[in-house]
Structures are given as C-alpha cells and as structure tokens.
C-alpha positions as CSV (number, residue, x, y, z in Angstrom):
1,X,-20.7,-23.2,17.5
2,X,-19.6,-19.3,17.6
3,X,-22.9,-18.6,16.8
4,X,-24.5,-20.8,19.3
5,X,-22.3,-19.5,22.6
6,X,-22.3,-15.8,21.4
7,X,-26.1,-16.5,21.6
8,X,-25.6,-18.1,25.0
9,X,-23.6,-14.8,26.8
10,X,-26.5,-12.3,25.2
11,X,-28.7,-14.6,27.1
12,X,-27.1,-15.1,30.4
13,X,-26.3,-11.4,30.2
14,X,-29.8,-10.4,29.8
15,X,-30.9,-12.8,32.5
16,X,-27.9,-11.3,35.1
17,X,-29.1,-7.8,34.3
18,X,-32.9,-8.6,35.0
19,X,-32.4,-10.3,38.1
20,X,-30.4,-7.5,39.4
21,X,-30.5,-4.1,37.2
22,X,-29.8,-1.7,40.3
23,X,-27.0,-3.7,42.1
24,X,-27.1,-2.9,46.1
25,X,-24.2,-0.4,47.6
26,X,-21.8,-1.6,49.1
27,X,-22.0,-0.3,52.8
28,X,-19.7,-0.1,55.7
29,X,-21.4,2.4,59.1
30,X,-18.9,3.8,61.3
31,X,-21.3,5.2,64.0
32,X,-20.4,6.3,67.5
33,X,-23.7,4.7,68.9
34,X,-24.1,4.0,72.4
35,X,-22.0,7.3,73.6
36,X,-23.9,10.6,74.2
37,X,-26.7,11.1,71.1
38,X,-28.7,8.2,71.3
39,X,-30.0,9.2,67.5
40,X,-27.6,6.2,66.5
41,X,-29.7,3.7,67.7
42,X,-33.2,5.4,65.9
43,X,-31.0,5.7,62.6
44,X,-29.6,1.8,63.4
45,X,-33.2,0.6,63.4
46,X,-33.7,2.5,60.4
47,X,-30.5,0.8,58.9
48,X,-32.1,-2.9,60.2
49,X,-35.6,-2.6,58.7
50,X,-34.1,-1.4,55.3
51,X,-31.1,-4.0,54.9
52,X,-32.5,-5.5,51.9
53,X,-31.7,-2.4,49.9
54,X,-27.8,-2.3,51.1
55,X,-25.0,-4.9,50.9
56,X,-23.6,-4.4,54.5
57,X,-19.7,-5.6,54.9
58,X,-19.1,-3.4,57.8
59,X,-20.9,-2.3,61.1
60,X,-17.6,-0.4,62.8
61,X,-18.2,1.6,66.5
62,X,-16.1,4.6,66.3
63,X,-16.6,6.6,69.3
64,X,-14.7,9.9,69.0
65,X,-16.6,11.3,72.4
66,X,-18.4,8.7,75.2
67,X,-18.3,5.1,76.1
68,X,-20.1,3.4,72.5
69,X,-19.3,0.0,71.4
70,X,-19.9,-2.9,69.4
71,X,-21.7,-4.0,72.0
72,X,-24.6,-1.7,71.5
73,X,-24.6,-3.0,67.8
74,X,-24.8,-6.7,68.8
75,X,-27.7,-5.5,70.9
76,X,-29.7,-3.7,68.3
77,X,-28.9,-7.1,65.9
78,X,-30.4,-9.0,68.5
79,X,-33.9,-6.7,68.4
80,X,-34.2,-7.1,64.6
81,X,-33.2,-10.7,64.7
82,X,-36.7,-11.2,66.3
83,X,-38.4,-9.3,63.9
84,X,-36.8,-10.7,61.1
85,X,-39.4,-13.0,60.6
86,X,-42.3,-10.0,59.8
87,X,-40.3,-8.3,57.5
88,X,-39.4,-11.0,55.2
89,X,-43.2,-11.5,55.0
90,X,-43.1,-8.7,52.3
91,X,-40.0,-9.2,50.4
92,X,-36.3,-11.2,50.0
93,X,-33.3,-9.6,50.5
94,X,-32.7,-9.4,54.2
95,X,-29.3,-9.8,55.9
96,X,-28.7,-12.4,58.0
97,X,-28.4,-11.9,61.7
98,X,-25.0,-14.0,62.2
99,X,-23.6,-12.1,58.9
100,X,-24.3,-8.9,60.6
101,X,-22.4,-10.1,63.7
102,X,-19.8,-11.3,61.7
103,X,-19.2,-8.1,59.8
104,X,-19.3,-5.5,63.5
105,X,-16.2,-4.6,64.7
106,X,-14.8,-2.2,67.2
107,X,-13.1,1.3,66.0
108,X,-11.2,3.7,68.0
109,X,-12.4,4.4,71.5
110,X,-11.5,8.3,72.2
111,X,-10.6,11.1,69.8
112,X,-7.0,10.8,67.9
113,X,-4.5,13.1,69.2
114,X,-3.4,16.4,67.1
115,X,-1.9,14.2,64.5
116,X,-5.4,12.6,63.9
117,X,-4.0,9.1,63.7
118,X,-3.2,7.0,66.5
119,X,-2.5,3.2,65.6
120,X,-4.6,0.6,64.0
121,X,-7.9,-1.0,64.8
122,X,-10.3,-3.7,64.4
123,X,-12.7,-1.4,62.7
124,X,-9.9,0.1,60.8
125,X,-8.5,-2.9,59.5
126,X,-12.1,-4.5,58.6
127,X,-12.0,-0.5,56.2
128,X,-8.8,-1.3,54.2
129,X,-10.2,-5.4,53.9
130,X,-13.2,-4.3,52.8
131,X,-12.0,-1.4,50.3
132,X,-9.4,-3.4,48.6
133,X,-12.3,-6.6,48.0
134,X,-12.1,-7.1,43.7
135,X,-15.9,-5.3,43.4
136,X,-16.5,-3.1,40.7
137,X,-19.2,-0.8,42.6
138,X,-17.8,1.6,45.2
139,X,-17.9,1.0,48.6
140,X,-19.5,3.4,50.3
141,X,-18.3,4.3,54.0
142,X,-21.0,6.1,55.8
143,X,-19.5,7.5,58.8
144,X,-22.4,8.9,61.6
145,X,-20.0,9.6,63.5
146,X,-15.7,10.0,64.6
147,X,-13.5,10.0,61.6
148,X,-10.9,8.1,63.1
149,X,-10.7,4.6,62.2
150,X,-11.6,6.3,58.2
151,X,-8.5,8.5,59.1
152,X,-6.2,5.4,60.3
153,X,-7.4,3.4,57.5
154,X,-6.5,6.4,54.6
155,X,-3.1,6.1,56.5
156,X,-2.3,2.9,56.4
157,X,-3.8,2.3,52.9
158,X,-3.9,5.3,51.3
159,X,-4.6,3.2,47.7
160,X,-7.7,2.6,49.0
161,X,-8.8,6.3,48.7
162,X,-10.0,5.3,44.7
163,X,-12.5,2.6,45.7
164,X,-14.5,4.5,48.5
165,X,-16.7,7.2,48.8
166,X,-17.9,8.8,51.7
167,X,-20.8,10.0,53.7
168,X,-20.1,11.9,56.3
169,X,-22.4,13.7,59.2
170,X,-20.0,16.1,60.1
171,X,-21.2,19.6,62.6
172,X,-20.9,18.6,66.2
173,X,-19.1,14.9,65.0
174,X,-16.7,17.4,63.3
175,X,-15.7,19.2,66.7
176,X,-15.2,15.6,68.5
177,X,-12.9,14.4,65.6
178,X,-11.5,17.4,64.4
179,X,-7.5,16.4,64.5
180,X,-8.9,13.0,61.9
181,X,-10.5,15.5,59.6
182,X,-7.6,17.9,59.9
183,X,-5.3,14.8,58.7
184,X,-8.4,13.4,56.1
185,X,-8.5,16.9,54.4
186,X,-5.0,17.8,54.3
187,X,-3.3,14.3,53.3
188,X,-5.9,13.1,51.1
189,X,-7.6,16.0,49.6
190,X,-8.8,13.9,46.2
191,X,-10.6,11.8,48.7
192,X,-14.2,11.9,46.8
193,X,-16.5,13.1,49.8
194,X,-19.7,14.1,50.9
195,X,-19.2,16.4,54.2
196,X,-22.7,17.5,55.6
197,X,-22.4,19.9,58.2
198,X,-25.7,21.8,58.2
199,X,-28.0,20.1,55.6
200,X,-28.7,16.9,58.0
201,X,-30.5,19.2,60.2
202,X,-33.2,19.6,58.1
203,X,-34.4,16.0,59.0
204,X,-35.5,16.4,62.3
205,X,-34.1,20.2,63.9
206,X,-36.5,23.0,64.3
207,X,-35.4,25.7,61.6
208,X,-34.1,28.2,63.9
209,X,-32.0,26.1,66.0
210,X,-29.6,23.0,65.7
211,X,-30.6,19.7,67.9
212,X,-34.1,21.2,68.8
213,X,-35.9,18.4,67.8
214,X,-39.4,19.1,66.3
215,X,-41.7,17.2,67.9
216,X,-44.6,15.3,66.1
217,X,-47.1,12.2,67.1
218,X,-45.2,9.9,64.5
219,X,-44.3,7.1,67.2
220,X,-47.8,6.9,68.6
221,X,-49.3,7.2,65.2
222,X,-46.6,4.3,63.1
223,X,-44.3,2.9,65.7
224,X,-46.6,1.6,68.9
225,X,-46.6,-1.4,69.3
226,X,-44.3,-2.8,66.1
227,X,-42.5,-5.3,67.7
228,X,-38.9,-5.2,69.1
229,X,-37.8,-2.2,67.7
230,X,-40.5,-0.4,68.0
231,X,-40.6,-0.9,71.9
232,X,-36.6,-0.2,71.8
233,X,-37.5,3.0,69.8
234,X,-39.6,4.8,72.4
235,X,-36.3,4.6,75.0
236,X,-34.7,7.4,72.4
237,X,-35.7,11.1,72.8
238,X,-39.2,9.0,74.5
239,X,-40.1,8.4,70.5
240,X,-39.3,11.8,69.0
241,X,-37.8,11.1,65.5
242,X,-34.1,12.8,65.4
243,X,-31.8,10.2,63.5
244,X,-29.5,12.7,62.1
245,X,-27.3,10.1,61.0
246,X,-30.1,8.5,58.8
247,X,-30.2,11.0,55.7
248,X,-26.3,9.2,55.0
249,X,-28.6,6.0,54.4
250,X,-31.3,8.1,52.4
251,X,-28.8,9.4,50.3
252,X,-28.4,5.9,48.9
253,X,-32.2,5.0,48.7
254,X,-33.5,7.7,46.3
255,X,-32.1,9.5,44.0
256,X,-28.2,9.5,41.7
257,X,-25.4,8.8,44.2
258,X,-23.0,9.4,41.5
259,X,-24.3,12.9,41.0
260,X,-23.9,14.6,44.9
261,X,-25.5,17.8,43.0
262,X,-28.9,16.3,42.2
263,X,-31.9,15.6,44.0
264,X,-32.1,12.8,46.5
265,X,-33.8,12.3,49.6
266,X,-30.1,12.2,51.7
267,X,-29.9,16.2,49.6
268,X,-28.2,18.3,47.8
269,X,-24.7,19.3,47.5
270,X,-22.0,21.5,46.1
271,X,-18.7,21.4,45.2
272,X,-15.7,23.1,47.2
273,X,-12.6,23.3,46.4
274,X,-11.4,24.5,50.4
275,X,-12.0,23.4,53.5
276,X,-12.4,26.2,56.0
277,X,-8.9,26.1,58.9
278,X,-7.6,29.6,60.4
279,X,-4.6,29.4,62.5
280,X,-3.8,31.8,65.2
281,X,-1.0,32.6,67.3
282,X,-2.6,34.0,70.3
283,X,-5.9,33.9,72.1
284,X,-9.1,35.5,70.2
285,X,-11.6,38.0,70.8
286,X,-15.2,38.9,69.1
287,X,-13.3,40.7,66.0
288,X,-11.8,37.8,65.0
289,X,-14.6,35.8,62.9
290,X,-14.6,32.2,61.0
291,X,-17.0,30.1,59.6
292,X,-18.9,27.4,61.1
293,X,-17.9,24.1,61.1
294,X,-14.1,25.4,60.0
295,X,-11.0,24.1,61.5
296,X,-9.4,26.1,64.0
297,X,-5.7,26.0,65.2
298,X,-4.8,27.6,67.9
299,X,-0.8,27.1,68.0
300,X,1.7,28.7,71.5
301,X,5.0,29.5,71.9
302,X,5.9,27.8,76.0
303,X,8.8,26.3,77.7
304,X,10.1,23.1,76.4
305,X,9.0,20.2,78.2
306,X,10.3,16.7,78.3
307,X,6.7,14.3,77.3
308,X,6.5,12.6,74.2
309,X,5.4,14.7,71.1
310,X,1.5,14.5,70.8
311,X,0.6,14.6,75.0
312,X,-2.5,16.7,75.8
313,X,-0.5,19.0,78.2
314,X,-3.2,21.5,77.9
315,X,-6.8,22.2,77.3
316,X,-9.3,24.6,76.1
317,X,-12.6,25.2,78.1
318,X,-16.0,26.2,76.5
319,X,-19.1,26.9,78.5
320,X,-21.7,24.5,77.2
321,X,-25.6,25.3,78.2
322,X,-24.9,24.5,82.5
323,X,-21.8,23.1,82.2
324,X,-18.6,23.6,79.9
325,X,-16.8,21.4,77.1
326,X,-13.1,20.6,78.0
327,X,-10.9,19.9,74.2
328,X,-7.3,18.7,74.8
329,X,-3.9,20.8,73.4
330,X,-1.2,18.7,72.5
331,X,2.8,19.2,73.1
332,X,4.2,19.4,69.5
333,X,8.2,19.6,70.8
334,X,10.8,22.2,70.8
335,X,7.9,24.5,73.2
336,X,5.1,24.3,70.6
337,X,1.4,23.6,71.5
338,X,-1.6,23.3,69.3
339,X,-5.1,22.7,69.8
340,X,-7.7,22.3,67.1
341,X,-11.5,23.0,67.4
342,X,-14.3,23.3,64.9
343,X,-17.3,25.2,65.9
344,X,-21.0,23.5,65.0
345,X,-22.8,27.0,65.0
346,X,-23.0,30.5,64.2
347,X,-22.3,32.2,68.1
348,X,-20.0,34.1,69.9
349,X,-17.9,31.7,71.8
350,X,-16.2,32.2,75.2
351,X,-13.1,30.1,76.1
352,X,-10.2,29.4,78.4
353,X,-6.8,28.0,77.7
354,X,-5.1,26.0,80.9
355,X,-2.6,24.0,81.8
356,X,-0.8,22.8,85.0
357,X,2.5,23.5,83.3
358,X,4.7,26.3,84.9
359,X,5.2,29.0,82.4
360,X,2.5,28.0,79.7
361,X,0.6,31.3,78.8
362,X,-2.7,30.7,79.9
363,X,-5.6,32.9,78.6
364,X,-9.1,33.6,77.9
365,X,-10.0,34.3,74.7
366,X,-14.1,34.9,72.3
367,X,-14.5,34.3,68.6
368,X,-17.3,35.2,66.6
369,X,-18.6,32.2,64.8
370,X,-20.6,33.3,61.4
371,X,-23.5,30.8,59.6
372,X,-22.0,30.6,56.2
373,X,-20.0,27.6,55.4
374,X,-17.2,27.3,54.4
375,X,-17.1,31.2,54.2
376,X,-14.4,33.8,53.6
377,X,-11.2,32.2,51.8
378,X,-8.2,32.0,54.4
379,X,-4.3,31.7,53.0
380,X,-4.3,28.2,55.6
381,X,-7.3,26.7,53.8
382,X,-7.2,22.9,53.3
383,X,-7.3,22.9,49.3
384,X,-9.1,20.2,48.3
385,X,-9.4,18.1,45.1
386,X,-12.4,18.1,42.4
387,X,-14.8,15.6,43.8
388,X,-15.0,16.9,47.5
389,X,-19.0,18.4,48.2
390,X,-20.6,20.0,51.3
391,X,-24.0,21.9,52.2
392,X,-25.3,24.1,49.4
393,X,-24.6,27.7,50.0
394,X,-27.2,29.4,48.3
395,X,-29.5,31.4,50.6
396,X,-32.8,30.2,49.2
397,X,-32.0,26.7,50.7
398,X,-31.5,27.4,54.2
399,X,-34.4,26.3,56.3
400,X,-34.1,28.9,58.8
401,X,-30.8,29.5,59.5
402,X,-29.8,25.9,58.8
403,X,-27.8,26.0,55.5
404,X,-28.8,23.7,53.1
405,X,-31.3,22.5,55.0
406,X,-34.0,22.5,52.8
407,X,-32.8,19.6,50.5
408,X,-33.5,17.4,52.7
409,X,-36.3,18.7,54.8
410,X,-38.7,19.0,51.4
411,X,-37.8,14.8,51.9
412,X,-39.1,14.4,55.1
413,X,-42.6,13.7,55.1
414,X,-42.3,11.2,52.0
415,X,-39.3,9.5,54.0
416,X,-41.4,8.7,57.4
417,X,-44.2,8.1,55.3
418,X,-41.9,5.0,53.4
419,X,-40.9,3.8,56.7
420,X,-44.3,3.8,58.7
421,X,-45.2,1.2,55.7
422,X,-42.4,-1.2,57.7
423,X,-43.2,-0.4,60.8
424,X,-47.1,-1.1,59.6
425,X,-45.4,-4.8,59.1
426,X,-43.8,-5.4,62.3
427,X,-47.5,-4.8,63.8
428,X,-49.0,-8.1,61.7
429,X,-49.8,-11.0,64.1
C-alpha cells in the first residue's frame, strides 16, 4: 500500500507540473488611465489581448493627476469582451470578462498630501486582500501610474511588504506622486522594487528627448481594421505606439523576473542602495544641482497659522511648454511648510513659490537638473534595503540621453512584432 500511493503522488506530481510548469504571475495594475496620457489605454489593450499569460486579481484606477476612473477600465473590458471570441480561436487561457469586472476597483482620486497617505480605498483595500491570499508565487503589483493606494496599502498592512513585488513606471508619475514615494522609500525601504525612471523610454521616445514619440506605420501596417480595439486604438496619439506603461507587463513575458539584473524584454536593472532626496531651506538657483527623478524638499520657516497639519497653504509654480505646472506646499505646524517635487529630466528649471498667506516668504527660485540617476550621494538620501533596483547607470546603455534606455529598446522590434501576430487574429472573419 506505501508503495502503491507513494507511486500515486510521483504521478499526480508529474502530471500537476506538465499541465502547468511555468505557473502565471500573479497581477494586480494600478494605472491612472483615463487622466492626461492616454498611453494607459494602448498599454490596457495590450494587457487585454495577452491575459492568458497573467493571473489578473486586480485592475485598480489610481489617478495621482486628472479625472481617471474605473470607469475607463469597464470601458476598455467591454471592447475586448467583443473580441474575445477571435482570440480564443488560437489558444485557452483567457480571462473572463465578468472576472475582470469583478476584480476593478477605484484607487485614490488626487495626489496624497505631504505625508503621502491619506485614508483608505477601494483599490487599496482590494492590495492588502489580494497580498495576504495563501499563494506561494508573489504577487506582482504593476503600478503605471500614482503610488498612492500602494502607499496606503504598505500603511495599513505593512506585513504585506514580503508577498509583493513591484513594477513601477516612475519619471513624470514620480513628480505627480512624489509625497507616496517619499513615504514608500523611507518607511519601507526593504520593499523589493523595481523603479524605472528612464529605461521605459526606450520603448517608444525618440533618443534625444522624453515623450517625443517616434513615429512608425505600425497601426496601418498590424492594427487597421482588427476589431474593437483596434478601432479604439487609433483614438490614442491617432495610432502612434507610446504605451510606456507596457514594458511593466513585458517584464513578466520574457525573460527571469526573479533576477531584475538579467535580460528581459521589460530591461535591465541595477541595484541601489539610495534613493536620491535633497532638502533645502531656502529657494534655489542654477548652482545648486540634483539628479533627475530625485526627491526634493523644499522646507520654510512662516508665521504659525491655525489649519489642520497637512493643508496645501502654498504652491510652487513651474513653467511647462505654454503654460506652467502648479505642485501644492503643505502646512506642517508650529510655522513649518514643505513641498516636495521630483524632476523627470535633465534641465534647468525656473520656479515660483506663492501663497495668499500674510507673511509667508514668497520667492522665485532655478535648479539645475543633471541626467544621471540617482547621482551624487546626499547626507538626506532615502537608504534603502538590498532588493530595491532602478535604471542601469552605465553610459553604454543610454539610448541617447535616456539612461538605460537601451535595455529595452534592443526589445522593441521583436515585442511589436509578437503582438501584430494578435492583432493579425482580431482581423479573421
């Protein structure tokens, strides 16, 4: 009998492990689609016709900047529902529209205040359920854009830290939610992370310049004319391919996601063991320098007002192409005010401090931003713990002056070329 059921378990085991040798991650998407960069929705379609390689428990709108919400999610559901039917054509594996719905829930609306946490959401909530499920894979929280309801969560369940890892798009996301990274990187520094802030850019962005989006004939060439999505596709950057969230997902779909240092299509990373933050006392000019990307603090001595502790009483304006770029200051108590602001690019950048507030010392102020992240080592550093990575550093690997960005852009070609092989299906009668 011993004999016969030890004979049975090799059996069963064998059979488990050759129906499913390469378990799917476990997902969750926190994305801010729907608000300003409609590269959400291109890297949500890219999310929908791949959801047979994922396990998907969480779909979570975290708007840091603009007006997105899980109502741009249901929407986008509702496109690939009807072209459900062509995909599983060519394979099993698909998620179900209704456990899709089921699984979207609405984040934080609006950046979190200097503290970087606020009180608890939906989306927040559905992080901590979802992390502290019995699973022995990781679950992996890819977060395209706000880190808020990921900041709220670490909060209010910091145990949860040892059963995620994250993917994060940081640059420009990074100076929307800068007060959540602040409070990520300085309370829960052993956090294992992947923080991209250049590397991304290599996807899509012309070498010399973020955001400038290199065009190409790849919509009229794979997308025309595939379906629902396709049509939906052509009402984002009219077709140009940017999805700058999308190398989070890639990341997953080729190469070691235990080892951030290898080779994968979603790049190549490095360990740090600081997080770039300066903290000044006073308004800047062009000889004071930081990194990219880094976190800084601008902290003022005014009259002691009676609002509760965390009030934006002030704010910081940046000229921004025609327009400007307003970031709120926050009251601290006892006559202290701080603001926090991450730069996305190597500039020289031009600012105002104001604030109705009698007596608050209003100024103008520059700061040299240099392309080298995360830079010259600062006594105010956020230390972080051994399993935090970011862009690669070594100059060979910029493309252009996008560091890092070379690790992904070698990718690119062999990525869209994957994809237009779906987008061929969605074109079948």
């Amino acid at each position: 009998m011993y004999r016969f059921l030890t004979l049975l378990f090799v059996v069963l085991s064998v059979r488990s492990f050759s129906q499913n040798p390469n378990p799917k991650p476990r997902v969750i998407i926190s994305t801010d689609i729907g608000g300003t960069d409609p590269d959400d929705n291109q890297s949500m379609a890219h999310l929908l016709m791949y959801t047979d390689k994922f396990e998907i428990e969480g779909l979570v709108s975290s708007p840091s900047y603009g007006t997105g919400s899980k109502a741009e999610i249901f929407r986008m559901i509702d496109l690939y529902e009807k072209d459900l039917p062509k995909l599983e054509r060519h394979g099993n594996g698909f998620a179900k529209p209704a456990d899709l719905r089921r699984v979207t829930k609405q984040g934080r609306r609006g950046a979190a205040p200097f503290s970087g946490i606020t009180s608890p959401t939906e989306g927040s909530k559905w992080i901590i359920k979802a992390a502290k499920k019995k699973d022995q894979r990781p679950l992996w929280i890819l977060v395209w854009g706000g880190l808020e309801d990921l900041a709220q969560a670490l909060h209010d369940a910091p145990e949860i830290q040892q059963n995620i890892r994250v993917y994060w798009i940081g640059g420009p996301n990074k100076k929307w939610s800068a007060n959540a990274y602040a409070h990520i990187a300085s309370n829960h520094p052993d956090l294992w992370m992947i923080e991209v802030n250049s590397s991304y850019y290599g996807f899509f962005s012309d070498n010399q310049a973020p955001d400038v989006i290199q065009t190409s004939n790849y919509y009229e060439k794979y997308i025309q004319g595939a379906g629902h999505l396709g049509a939906d596709f052509k009402s984002y950057y009219d077709g140009d391919v940017k999805m700058g969230d999308t190398p989070s997902l890639l990341y997953l779909m080729h190469g070691n996601p235990d080892d951030p240092e290898g080779e994968s299509w979603g790049g190549s990373f490095e360990p740090i063991q600081r997080s770039a933050r300066v903290v000044y006392d006073r308004a800047t000019s062009v000889g004071d320098s930081v990194a990219f990307c880094a976190t800084v603090e601008f902290r003022f001595t005014g009259p002691k007002i009676k609002v509760p502790a965390d009030s934006a009483v002030f704010w910081m304006e940046v000229p921004y192409q025609n327009s400007s770029q307003v970031w709120p200051g926050y009251y601290l108590g006892d006559g202290s005010y701080a603001l926090q602001y991450a730069p996305k690019q190597a500039e020289t950048l031009s600012f105002n401090f104001t604030s109705p507030i009698e007596g608050f010392p209003a100024s103008k102020g520059q700061l040299t931003v240099t392309n080298l992240w995360p830079g010259k080592a600062n006594s105010t550093d956020f230390q972080l713990g051994e399993n935090w990575y970011s862009d690669r550093s070594n100059p060979e690997l910029y493309y252009g002056k996008l560091q890092g960005g070379k690790t992904i852009q070698k990718w690119r070609d062999e990525v869209l070329l994957n994809w237009a092989e779906r987008w061929a299906w969605l074109k079948e009668e």
